[in-house]
N, C-alpha and C positions, 0 to 999 in steps of 0.2 A: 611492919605496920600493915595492917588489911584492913579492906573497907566491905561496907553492903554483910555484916554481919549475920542477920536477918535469914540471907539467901544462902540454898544448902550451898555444902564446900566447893562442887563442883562449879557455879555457878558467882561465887566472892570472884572479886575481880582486886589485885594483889595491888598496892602502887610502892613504885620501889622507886627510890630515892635514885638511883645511877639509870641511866638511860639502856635500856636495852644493847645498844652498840658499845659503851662502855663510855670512861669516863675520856676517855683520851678522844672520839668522836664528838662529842660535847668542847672538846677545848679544839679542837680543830676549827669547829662551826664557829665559834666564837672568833678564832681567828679570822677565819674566812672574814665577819662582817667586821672585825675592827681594820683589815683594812681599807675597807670603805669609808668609816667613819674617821679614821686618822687621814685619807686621802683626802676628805673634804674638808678636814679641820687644815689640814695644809696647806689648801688652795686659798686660804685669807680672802673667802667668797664676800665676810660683811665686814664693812669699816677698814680694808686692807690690815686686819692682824687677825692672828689665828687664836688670841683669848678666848674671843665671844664665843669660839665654835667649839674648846673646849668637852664641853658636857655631851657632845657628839657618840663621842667613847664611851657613857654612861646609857645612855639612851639603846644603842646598838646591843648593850650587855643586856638591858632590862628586854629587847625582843628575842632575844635566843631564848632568855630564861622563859617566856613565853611559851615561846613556841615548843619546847623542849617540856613544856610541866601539861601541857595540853595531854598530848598523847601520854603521860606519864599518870594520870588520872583517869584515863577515859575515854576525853572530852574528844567529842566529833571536830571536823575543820573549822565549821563555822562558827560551833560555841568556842572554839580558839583564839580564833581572832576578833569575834566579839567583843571575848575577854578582855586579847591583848587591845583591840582596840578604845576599849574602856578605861585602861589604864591610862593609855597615850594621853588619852585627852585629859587626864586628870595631873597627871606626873610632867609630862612635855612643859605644859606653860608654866609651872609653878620652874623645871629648869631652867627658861628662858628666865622668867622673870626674876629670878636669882643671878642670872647674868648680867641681864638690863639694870640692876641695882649696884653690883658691882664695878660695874663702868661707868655709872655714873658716879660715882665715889663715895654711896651713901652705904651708911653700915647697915650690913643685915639682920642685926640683932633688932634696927630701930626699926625695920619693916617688921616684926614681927609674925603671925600667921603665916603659913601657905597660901590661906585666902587672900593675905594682900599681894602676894607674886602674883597669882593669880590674876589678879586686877592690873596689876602693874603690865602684865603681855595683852592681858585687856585694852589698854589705853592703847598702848603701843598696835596694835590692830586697826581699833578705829580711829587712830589720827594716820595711819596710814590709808583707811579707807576713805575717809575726808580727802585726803590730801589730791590722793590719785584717781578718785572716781566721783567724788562732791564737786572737787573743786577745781577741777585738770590742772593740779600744778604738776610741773615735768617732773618732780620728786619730790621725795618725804623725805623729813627728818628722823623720820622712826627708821625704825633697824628691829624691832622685836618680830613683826613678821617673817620676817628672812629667816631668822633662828628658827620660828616655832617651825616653818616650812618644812626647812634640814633635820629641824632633830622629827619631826614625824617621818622623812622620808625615809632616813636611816632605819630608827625604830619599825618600821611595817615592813621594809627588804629585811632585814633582819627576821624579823618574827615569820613572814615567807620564809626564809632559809631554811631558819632552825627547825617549823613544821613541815618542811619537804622532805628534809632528811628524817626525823622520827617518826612525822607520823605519818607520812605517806612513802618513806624507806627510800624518795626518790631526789639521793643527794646530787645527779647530775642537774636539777633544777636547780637546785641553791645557789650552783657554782655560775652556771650560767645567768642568773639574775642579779646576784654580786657584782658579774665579771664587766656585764653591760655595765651597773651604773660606775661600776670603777677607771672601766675605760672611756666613759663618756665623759667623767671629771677631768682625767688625765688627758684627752684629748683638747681640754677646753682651758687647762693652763700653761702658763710656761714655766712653772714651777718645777724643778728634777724630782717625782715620785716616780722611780726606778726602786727602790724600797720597796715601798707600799705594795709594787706588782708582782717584785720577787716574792714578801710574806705571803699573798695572797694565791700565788701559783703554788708554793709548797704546803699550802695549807688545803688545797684545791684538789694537787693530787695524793696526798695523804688520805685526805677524807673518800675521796677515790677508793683507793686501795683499800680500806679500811671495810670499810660496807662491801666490797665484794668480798672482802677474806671474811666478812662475818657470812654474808651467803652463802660461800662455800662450805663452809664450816656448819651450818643450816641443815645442808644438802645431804652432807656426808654423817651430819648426826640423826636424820631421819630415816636415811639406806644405813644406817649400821655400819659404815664402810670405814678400814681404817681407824689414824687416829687425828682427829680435828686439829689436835693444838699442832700437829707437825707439816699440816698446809696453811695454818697460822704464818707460823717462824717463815715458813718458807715465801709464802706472800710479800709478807712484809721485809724481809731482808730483801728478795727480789725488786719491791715497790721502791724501795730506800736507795739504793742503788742504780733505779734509772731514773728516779727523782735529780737525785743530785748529779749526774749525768746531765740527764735534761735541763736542769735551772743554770750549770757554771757554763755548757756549750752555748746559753741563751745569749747568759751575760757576756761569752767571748763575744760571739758575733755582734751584738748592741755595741762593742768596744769597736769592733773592727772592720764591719759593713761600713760600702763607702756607693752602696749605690742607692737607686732613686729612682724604683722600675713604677711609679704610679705618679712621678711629680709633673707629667705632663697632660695627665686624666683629669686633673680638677682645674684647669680651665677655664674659668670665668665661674668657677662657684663661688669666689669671694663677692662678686656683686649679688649675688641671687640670694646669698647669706647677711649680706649688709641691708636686703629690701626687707628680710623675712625679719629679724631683728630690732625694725624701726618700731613695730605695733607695740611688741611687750619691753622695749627697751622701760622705760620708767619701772616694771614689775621686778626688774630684776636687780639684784645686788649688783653693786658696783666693787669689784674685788681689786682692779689696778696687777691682776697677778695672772689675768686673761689673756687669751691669744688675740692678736688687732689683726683684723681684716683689713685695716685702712676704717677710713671717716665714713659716716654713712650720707651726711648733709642732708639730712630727712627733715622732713618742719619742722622736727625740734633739735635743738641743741643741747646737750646736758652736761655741763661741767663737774666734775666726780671727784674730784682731786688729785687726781691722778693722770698724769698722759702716756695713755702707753697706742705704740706706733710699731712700726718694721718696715724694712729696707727696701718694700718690694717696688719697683718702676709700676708706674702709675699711666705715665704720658709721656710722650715725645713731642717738643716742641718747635717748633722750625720758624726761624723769620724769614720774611719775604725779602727783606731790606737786612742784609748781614752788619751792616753800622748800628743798628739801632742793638740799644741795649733790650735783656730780656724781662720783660715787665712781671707783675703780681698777676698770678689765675686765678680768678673770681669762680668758684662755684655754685654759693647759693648766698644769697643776704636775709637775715633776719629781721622782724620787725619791734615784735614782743618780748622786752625781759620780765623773768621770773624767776625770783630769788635764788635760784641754779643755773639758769641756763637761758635758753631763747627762744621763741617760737615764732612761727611765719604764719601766715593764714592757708599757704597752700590749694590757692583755688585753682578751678579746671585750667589748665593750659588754652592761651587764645595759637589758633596755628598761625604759623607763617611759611610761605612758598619760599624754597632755596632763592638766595639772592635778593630778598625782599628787605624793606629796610625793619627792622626788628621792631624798633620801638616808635615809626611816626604814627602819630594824633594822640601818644599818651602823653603824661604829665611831665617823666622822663625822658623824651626825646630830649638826645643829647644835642645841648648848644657848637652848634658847628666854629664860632669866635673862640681862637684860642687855643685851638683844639686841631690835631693832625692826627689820618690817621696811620693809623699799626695792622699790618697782617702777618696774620702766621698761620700754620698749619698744624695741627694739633691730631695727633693719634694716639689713640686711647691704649695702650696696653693690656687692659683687661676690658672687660666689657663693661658698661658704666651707660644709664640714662643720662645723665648731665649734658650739657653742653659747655663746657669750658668755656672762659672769655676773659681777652684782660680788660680789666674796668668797665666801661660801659661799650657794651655790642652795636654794633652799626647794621652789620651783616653778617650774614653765614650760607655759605653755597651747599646745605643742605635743608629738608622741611626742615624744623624745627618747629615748639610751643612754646611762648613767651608768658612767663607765669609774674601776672599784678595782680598789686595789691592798690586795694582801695577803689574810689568811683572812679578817678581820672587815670589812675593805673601806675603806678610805681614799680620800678621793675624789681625781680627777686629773685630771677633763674631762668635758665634756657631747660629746655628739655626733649628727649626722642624717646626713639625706640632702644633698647638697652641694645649697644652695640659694640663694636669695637673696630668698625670702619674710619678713617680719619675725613676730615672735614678741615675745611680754611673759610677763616673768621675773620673780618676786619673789626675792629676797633676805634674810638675815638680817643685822644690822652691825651693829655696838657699837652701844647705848644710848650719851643724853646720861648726865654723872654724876648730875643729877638723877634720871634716871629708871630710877638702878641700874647702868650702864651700868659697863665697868672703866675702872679708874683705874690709877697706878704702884702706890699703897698694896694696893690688893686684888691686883693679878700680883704683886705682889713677897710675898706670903700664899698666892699657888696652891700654892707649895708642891713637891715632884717625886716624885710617887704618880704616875708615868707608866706607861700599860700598858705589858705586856711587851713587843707588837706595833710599839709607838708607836718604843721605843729599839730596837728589829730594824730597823724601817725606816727610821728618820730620827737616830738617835743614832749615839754615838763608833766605832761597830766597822761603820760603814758607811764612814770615810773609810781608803782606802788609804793605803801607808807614802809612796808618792811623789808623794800630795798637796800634803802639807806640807813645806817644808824649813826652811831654818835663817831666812831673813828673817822666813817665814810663822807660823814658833815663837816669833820674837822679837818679832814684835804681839802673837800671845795670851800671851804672858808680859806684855807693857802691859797690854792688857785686865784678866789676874787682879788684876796690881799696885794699878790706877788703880782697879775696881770693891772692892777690901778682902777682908780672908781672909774675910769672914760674908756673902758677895756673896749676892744668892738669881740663881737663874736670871735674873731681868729686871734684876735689877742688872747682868748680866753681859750681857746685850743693851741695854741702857741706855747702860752706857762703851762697845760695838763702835758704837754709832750715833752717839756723839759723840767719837771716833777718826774714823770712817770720812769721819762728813761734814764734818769740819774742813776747807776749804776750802784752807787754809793750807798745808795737809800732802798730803789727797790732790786733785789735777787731774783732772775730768773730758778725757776726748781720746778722741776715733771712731776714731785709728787709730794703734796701737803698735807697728806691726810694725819700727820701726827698733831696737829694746830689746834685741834679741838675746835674747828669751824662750824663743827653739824648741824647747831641749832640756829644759824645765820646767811643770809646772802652771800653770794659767792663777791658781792663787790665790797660789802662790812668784812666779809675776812679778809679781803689782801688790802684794803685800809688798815688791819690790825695788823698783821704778820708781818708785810710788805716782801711775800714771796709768793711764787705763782710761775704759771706758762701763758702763753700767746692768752689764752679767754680770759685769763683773767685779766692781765693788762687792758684788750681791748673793751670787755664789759664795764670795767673798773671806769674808763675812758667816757666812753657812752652811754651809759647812766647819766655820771657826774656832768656832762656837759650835755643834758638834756634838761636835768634838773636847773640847770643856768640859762635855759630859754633855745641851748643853741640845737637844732633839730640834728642827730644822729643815729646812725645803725652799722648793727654789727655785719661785716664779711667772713665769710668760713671760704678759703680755698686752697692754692701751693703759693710758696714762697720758686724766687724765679729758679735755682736750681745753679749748677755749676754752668755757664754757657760756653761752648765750644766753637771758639771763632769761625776756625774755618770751615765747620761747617753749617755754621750760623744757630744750633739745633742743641736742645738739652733734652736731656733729661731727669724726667721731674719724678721721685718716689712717694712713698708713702708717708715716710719721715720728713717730708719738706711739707706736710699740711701745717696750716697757719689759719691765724686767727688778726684782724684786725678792723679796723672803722672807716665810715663813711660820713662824712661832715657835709650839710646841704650850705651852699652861698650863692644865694639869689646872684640870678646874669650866668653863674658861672657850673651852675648843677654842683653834683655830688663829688667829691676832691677825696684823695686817699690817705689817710693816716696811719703809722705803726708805732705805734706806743711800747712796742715790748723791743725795747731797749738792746738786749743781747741780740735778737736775732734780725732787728729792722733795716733793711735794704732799699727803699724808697728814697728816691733821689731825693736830695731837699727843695722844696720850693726856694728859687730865687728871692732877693731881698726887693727886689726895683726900685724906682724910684720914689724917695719919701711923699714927693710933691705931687707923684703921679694924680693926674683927674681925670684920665681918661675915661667916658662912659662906659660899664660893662655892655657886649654884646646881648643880644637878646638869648632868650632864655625861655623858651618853650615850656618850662618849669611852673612857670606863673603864668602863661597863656590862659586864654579862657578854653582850657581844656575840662569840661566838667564831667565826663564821664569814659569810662575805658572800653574801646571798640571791644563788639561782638565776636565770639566767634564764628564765622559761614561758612570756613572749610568744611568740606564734608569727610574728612578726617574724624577718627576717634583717637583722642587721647586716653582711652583710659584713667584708671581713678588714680593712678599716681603719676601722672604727667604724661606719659610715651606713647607716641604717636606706635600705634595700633597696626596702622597699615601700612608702612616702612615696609622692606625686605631687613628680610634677621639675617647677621651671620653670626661665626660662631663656632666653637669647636663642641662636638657631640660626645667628646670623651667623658665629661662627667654622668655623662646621661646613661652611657655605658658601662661608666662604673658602679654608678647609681644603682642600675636593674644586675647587676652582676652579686652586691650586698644585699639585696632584698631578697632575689633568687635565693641566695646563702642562707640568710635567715627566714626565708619561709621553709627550706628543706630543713633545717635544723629544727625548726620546731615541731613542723611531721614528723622529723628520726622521733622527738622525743614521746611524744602524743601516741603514736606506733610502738615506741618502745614501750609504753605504760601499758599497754594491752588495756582489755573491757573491765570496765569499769564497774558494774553492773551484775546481776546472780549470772553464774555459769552454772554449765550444765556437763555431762559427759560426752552425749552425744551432740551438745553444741560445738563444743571443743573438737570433737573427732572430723564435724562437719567444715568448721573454720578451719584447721588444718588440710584437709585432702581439697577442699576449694580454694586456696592460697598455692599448694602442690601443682592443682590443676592450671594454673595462670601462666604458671610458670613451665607448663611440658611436661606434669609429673603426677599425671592423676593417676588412681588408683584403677588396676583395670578390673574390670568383672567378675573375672572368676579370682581376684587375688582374696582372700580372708582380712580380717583385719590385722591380724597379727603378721603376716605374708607383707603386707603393705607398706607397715611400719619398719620391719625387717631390709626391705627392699630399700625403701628413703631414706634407712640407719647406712644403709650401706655405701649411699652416694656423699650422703652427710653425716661422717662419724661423731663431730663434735656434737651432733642432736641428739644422736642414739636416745642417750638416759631418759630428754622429754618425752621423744617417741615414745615408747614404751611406757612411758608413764599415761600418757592419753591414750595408748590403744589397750591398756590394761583396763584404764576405769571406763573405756567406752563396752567389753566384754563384759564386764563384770555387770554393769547396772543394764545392759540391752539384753544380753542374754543370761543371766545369774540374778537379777531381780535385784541387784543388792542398792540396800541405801550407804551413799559415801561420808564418811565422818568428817568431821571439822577441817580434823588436819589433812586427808587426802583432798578436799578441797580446796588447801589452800598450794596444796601440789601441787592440783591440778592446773589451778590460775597461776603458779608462776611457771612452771612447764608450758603454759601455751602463752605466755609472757615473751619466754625466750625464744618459742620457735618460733614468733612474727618479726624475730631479730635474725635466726637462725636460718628459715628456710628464704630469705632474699637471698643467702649466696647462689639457689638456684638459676635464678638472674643471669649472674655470669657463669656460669657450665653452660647454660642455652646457649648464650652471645658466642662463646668457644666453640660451641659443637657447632654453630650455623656457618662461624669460619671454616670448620673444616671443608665443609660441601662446597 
């Protein structure tokens, strides 16, 4: 088939169905991006299953054919991707949208048109952009963004590839932008794609081999030299056989490496990764098939369906008093639910001097009746802003910033400088009953004189309408039933704690996402399923007995961890983070609850005595506290809590490995950039010039009296594998400087990739200099 009829023979521009490199380079390239696109459809990045990402594979195919039909036409790079990009947008949403119909269960015959796929990735768009930018809820129920996201990503590294390789002949780009996003997937699951990386490596250096054997083959059909197809065979059997070499000695070693020469280099990057992931956390898919850094405890909380954790020690805990058992560590408390998860208001941190009482003149000063305290000493294992504390903080013998909420100040976290220095914290925590301490008989007498403040922030008209729905109405209608019409407030956390932890009824489970919840609160699904982990129980909790007047919030921190008597000291992991609640009872502050039945370790409150009338102790809770002190330090906290002017420590390894990867990949894309030579018209005697000035840098100018040919002859000689360019530039610099001659098409394109090779070629001069300065 020929095109441009019109224009004489020499001048038609031919388009041939098979790609210049052959067809076996085209299925390479392909290769190359399906394993990207099967690596992502693996990682079960949307809804935890690998369906939706399906079309992944289709998408990847549609930008090779792209990028492969561009140069096969003509077409310049940027009418290429124009193109290809015009399709995307046309073809991408109508795939998504044919997924999103699918999962929903509606048949696609009855969607008819493309146009209504179309529409349908449409909705799915803008109720994600309502969701997450209208209206800041911590998540959407859409999921069509996520797809269209993937399948565009795939599709344009793709369509990159396949135009690197054809129409810019520069397959080492394909491989490396592949190779990034494939390992950037792979580093980001726990998923085993070992597969994926072997197709992608033999697809990698095939396509390698392949495009040199055809250049060489190029070379030796323009010099007349020989016979082509017999450095063919020989390439490619050569290439084939340290391919497979290279990939089984890979896989032994992956089998049978037992060391770990970088596992002490990152270093506190899991905290720097847990700040850097708070801002887009909501933007991103929740996969459940991700690597866990640990809990971030950032303002907001988002429950996903999934819990996924790892083993790694977190804190070391020490009691001051080795009898005392080891309590709950409070991280942050939430205020705000929303239909997934929680949020906190997160205002400036007020500071506090080491040793200071944390919380006197707010609302939360903790009532000293009842109450003993607890010290321990807490070291952080990795670096961590937080300040740890069990239940409500007294003191801490470091600064620290005491983060309230509200006018009178309700407490919600400690916070520093990101460190990993240790600190000792006292505490205040229920009294034995002996020694005044509460029991059920005295909360069930607190009574519901709750400040105004208290049901503003944590009572009934803080839960939205699409909280609760009808399963979630039909527990706290149990709840009322089974607690009695004369219930007091603790009666009615009393029966949610012996509903929730019935064993019988509700299932602890790490991951839900088969339940078909998406379109519902996280407290209406485990109403419906009655399975779930720590957030759900505790939300499910806290909601429902908010809704019933009784003011509650949610805790995020560790469970107490295995305690080691003698030496009083645990340690606390990653996999001990927990979830549970805080219940306000006028006289007596905020009291701890664990509803999640399988894993709740909170002593039981005592029964006491039925008759008990003793007056509750006072209660700074209801004080006429009406507003939450200033802060006058002249400290800065910073906009996420950390006091600013602390001393940092810290280990510097990551920082060094850090600038060690960048170094890396800043020289690797000069190799490439350099390898690509000018871009630009050449000339003969620009080329003559850019070579004996590269020569020159290196110790290797050309002297005076040498000729051009003298010269080239000379620097053939130090560098044999140049030879052939040499001579190719010192011929067309002769010919057109002193021969007048004009250089045809194809000596030009000689000429540009002879001086292609020698700004590859003459570095080795480099090292001969470095050699020879050794000598002396």
């Amino acid at each position: 088939m020929t095109l441009d009829l019109d224009r004489p023979p020499s001048r038609r521009r031919r388009f041939r169905l098979a790609p210049e490199q052959g067809w076996f380079a085209l299925l390479l390239v392909a290769l190359l991006c399906l394993s990207l696109a099967m690596s992502l459809d693996d990682a079960v990045l949307v809804l935890g299953t690998g369906d939706v990402t399906d079309f992944l594979a289709w998408t990847a195919l549609a930008g090779v054919l792209i990028g492969v039909l561009g140069p096969s036409v003509g077409w310049g790079r940027w009418t290429t991707h124009l193109v290809g990009a015009a399709f995307a947008a046309l073809v991408a949403p109508i795939l998504v949208g044919l997924t999103v119909v699918s999962m929903d269960g509606s048949p696609v015959v009855a969607i008819g048109t493309p146009h209504a796929l179309f529409q349908v990735t449409s909705d799915q768009v803008l109720l994600a952009w309502s969701d997450l930018v209208v209206h800041h809820h911590l998540s959407t129920f859409a999921y069509g963004h996520h797809l269209l996201v993937l399948g565009l990503v795939v599709w344009a590294s793709s369509q990159f590839a396949s135009y690197a390789a054809f129409g810019h002949r520069r397959p080492l780009n394909a491989v490396i932008v592949i190779g990034l996003l494939l390992l950037a997937n792979m580093s980001l699951t726990v998923l085993p794609q070992l597969p994926y990386l072997v197709l992608y490596s033999v697809a990698a250096l095939f396509l390698l081999v392949r495009f040199h054997t055809f250049d060489e083959q190029s070379d030796w059909m323009r010099r007349r030299i020989g016979d082509p197809s017999a450095i063919s065979g020989l390439y490619l059997r050569g290439g084939t056989v340290f391919i497979a070499a290279a990939v089984s000695g890979s896989l032994l070693l992956t089998n049978v490496a037992a060391s770990d020469p970088l596992s002490g280099a990152w270093t506190d990057v899991g905290s720097r990764l847990i700040e850097l992931s708070r801002a887009i956390e909501p933007f991103l898919p929740s996969s459940g098939s991700g690597r866990s850094i640990g809990p971030s405890f950032g303002p907001n909380a988002i429950t996903s369906g999934v819990w996924t954790t790892n083993n790694d020690p977190i804190l070391r805990v020490t009691l001051a008093d080795k009898s005392d058992d080891m309590p709950y560590i409070a991280a942050v408390i939430y205020q705000t639910f929303d239909r997934t998860g929680w949020k906190r208001g997160a205002p400036p941190p007020v500071p506090r001097d080491a040793g200071q009482i944390l919380l006197a003149g707010t609302a939360d000063e903790v009532p000293t009746a009842g109450r003993r305290e607890l010290t321990v000493t807490i070291t952080p294992l990795m670096a961590r802003p937080e300040v740890f504390t069990p239940t409500m903080p007294l003191s801490v013998d470091i600064p620290a910033g005491v983060i309230l909420e509200g006018t009178g100040g309700y407490f919600e976290g400690l916070r520093r400088e990101t460190s990993s220095t240790p600190y000792t914290i006292t505490a205040l925590i229920p009294a034995s009953e002996a020694d005044g301490g509460p029991t059920q008989a005295k909360l069930r007498q607190a009574g519901v004189a709750y400040p105004a403040e208290i049901t503003a922030l944590y009572g009934a008209g803080t839960v939205s309408d699409d909280a609760v729905g009808d399963a979630a109405r039909e527990l706290m209608a149990e709840i009322r039933s089974r607690a009695g019409p004369q219930a007091t407030p603790y009666d009615l956390v009393a029966t949610a704690m012996n509903i929730l932890t019935d064993t019988s009824r509700f299932a602890y489970d790490i991951d839900v996402r088969d339940e078909g919840c998406g379109d519902v609160s996280i407290v209406e699904c485990f109403a419906r399923i009655k399975r779930g982990y720590c957030e759900y129980y505790a939300s499910t909790m806290a909601v429902l007995l908010r809704e019933m007047g009784v003011p509650t919030r949610l805790v995020e921190g560790y469970l107490p961890g295995q305690l080691d008597h003698a030496s009083g000291s645990t340690i606390i992991r990653n996999s001990d983070s927990h979830a549970w609640v805080q219940v306000y009872f006028p006289g007596y502050g905020w009291m701890d609850f664990d509803p999640t039945g399988a894993q709740s370790l909170l002593p039981p409150i005592p029964s006491g005595r039925p008759d008990a009338s003793a007056t509750p102790g006072p209660s700074t809770s209801a004080a006429a506290v009406t507003r939450r002190p200033e802060a006058s330090d002249s400290r800065d906290f910073g906009t996420d809590g950390g006091v600013t002017g602390l001393p940092r420590t810290g280990s510097i390894g990551p920082f060094i490995a850090i600038a060690i990867l960048l170094a890396v990949i800043v020289v690797a894309i000069a190799a490439v950039v350099w390898r690509r030579g000018p871009r630009g018209p050449i000339s003969a005697e620009g080329t003559y010039g850019s070579v004996t000035r590269l020569a020159a840098r290196f110790g290797f100018a050309p002297r005076p009296n040498q000729t051009v040919y003298e010269f080239a002859g000379a620097l053939g000689d130090v560098l044999p594998t140049v030879r052939p360019e040499l001579e190719t530039v010192a011929r067309a610099k002769v010919e057109v400087a002193y021969g007048g001659r004009v250089l045809s098409d194809d000596r030009m394109r000689a000429l540009r990739e002879a001086h292609r090779r020698l700004r590859i070629g003459l570095l080795r001069l480099l090292a001969r200099r470095v050699r020879r300065r050794g000598r002396r």
